[in-house]
C-alpha positions in Angstrom: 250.6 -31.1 149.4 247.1 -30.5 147.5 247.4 -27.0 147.5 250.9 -27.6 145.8 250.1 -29.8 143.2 246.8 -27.4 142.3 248.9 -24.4 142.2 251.3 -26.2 139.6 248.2 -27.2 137.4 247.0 -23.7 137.5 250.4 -22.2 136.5 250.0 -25.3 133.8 246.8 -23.9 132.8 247.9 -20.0 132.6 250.5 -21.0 130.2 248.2 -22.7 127.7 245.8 -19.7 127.9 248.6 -17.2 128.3 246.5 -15.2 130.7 247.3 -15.0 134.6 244.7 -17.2 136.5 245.1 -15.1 139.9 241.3 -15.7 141.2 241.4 -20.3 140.5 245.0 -19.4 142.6 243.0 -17.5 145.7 240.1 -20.6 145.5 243.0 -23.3 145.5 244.9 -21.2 148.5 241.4 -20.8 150.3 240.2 -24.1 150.0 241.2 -27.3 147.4 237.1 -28.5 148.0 236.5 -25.7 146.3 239.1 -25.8 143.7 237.5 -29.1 143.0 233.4 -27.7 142.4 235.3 -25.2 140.1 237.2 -27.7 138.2 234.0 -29.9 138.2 231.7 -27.4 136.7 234.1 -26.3 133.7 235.3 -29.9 133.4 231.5 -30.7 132.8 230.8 -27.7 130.1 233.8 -26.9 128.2 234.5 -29.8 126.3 233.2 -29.5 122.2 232.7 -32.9 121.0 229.7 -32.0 118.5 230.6 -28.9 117.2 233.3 -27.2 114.3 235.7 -25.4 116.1 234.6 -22.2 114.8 231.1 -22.1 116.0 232.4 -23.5 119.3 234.7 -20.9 119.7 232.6 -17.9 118.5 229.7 -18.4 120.8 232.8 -18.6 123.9 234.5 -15.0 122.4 231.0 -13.8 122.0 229.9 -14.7 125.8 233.4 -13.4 127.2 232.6 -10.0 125.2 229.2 -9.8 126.4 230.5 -10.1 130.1 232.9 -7.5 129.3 235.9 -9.5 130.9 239.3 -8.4 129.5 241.4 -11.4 130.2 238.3 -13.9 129.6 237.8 -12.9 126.1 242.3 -12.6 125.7 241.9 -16.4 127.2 239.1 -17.4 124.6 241.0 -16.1 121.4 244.2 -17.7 122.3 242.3 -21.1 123.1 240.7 -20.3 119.5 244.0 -19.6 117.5 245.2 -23.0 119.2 242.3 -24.5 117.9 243.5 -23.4 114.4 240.6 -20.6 113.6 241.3 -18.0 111.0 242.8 -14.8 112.5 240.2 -13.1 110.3 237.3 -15.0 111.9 238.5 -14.2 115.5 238.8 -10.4 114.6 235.4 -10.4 113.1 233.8 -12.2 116.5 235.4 -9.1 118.3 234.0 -6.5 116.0 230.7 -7.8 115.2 231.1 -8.3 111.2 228.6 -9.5 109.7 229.5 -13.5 109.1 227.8 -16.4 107.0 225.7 -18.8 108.3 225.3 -21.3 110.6 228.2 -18.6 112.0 225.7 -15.8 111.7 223.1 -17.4 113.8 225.6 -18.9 116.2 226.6 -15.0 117.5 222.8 -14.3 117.2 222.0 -16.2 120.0 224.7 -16.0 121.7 224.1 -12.4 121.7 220.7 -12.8 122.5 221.1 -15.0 125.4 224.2 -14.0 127.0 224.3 -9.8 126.2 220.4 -9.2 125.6 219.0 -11.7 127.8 216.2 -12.9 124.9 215.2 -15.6 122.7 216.4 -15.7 119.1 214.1 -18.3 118.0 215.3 -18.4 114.3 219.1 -18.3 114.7 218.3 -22.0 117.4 216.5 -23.7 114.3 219.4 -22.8 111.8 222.1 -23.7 114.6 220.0 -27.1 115.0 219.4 -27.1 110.8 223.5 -27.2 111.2 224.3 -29.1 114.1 221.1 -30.8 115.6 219.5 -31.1 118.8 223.6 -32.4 120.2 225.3 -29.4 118.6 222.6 -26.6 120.1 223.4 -28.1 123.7 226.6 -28.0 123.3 226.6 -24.5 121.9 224.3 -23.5 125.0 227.2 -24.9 127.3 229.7 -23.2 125.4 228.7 -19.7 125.9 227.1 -19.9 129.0 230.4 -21.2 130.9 232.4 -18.6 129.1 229.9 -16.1 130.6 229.7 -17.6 133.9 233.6 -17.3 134.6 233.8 -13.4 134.5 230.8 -13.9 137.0 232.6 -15.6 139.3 235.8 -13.2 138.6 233.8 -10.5 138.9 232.6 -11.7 142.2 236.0 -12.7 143.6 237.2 -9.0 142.5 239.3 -9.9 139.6 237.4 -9.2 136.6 239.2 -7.1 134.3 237.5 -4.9 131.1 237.7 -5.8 128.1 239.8 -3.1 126.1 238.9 -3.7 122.7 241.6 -1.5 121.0 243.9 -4.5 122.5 241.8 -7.2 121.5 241.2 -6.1 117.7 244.8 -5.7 116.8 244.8 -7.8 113.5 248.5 -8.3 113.8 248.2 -9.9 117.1 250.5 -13.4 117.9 
């Protein structure tokens, strides 16, 4: 009966990110206590209460890119154009235009932390300049769960690559 009602909220869940959610399917069909630490984590993350929706959502298309997942990053610009962001922005996240600030320092250290691994000491004081101390946590959540999924997909075997010929199509729904 669990394993039901879970496999209905994850066909609930691929419709609002209009990407297939095969590997959350394999955890609910192995084990629902499992299904529940999953939910639990990402519960916990994802929310953005302190944040615009655009740096939210760049630091989560940035992370997705950086882990190279195909249908992670597809999953973070639909959640993005649902969120209202300019088709524009979301095409400049994927090709790495240059963008204004706070923007500008929220891909730096996303880019630093997630892809490079480092510190980017400068882009943190502007993103707390913009946001404070609540808004650089946040951030920090942000792109580190949307680089810890293809992880775990990656894992599991169901981590796709990102094509970015796909993903950069301006005239994309």
């Amino acid at each position: 009966m669990l394993k039901n009602i879970a496999l209905f909220m994850i066909l609930r869940a691929e419709k609002r990110l209009g990407v297939a959610l095969d590997y959350v399917r394999q955890i609910a069909k192995t084990d629902v206590g499992l299904l529940t630490r999953y939910n639990r984590l990402f519960g916990t993350i994802d929310p953005r209460k302190h944040l615009p929706a655009d740096a939210y959502h760049a630091a989560r298309i940035r992370a997705a890119l950086a882990s190279d997942c195909g249908s992670c990053v597809q999953a973070e610009i639909n959640l993005a154009k649902k969120s209202k962001l300019d088709p524009a922005l979301i095409d400049a996240l994927l090709s790495g235009s240059p963008l204004k600030q706070p923007l500008a320092s929220v891909v730096q250290l996303t880019d630093a932390v997630v892809a490079n691994r480092q510190d980017a000491s400068e882009a943190r004081a502007e993103i707390i300049k913009a946001w404070g101390d609540t808004g650089l946590i946040e951030l920090s959540f942000a792109m580190n769960g949307a680089a810890m999924l293809p992880g775990i997909k990656r894992a599991m075997g169901y981590a796709t690559a990102c094509d970015l010929t796909k993903l950069q199509n301006p005239g994309r729904k």
